[in-house]
C-alpha positions in Angstrom: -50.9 -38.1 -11.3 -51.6 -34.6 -12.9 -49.7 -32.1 -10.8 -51.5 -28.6 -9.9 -49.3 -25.4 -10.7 -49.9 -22.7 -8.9 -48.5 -19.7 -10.9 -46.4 -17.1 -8.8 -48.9 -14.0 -7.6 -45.4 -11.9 -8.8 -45.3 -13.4 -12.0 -46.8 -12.0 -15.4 -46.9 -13.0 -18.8 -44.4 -10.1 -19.9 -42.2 -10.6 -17.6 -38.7 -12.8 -17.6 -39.8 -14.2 -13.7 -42.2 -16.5 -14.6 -42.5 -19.1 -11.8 -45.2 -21.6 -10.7 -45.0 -24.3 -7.7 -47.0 -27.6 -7.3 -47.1 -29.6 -4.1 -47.5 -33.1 -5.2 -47.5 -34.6 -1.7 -46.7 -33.6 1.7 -42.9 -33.9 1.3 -41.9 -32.2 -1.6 -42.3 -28.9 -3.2 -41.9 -28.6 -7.1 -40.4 -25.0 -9.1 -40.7 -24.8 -12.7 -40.4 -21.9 -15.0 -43.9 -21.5 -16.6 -42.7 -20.0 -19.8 -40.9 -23.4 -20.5 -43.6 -26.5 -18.3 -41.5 -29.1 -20.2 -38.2 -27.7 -19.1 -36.2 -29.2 -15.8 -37.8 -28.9 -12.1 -36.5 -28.0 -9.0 -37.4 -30.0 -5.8 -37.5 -28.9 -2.8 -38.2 -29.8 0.9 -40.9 -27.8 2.5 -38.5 -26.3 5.1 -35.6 -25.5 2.4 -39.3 -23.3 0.2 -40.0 -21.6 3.4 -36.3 -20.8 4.1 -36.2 -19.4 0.2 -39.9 -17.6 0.0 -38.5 -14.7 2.0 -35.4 -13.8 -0.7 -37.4 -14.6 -3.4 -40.5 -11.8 -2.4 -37.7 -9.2 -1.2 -37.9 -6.5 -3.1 
């Protein structure tokens, strides 16, 4: 299965925070660093995104 990544809206190519997500199925939510799509991912569980999406947009 090819995985749709979704790049960060507060990402840019400059920039050293270069996240994208993909949502492979209903139970998982997948974090990669674009500048490296090879490198490791993180998995997480829907509620543990939702619980990290506020300190991650915080400015």
């Amino acid at each position: 299965m090819k995985l749709e990544w979704i790049k960060s809206s507060y990402s840019t190519s400059s920039g050293p925070d270069c996240v994208e997500v993909a949502t492979p199925d209903e139970g998982q939510v997948l974090v990669r660093d674009s500048k490296n799509p090879t490198g490791p991912r993180l998995a997480l569980t829907p509620t543990a995104w939702a619980a990290f999406l506020p300190h991650a947009t915080a400015r």
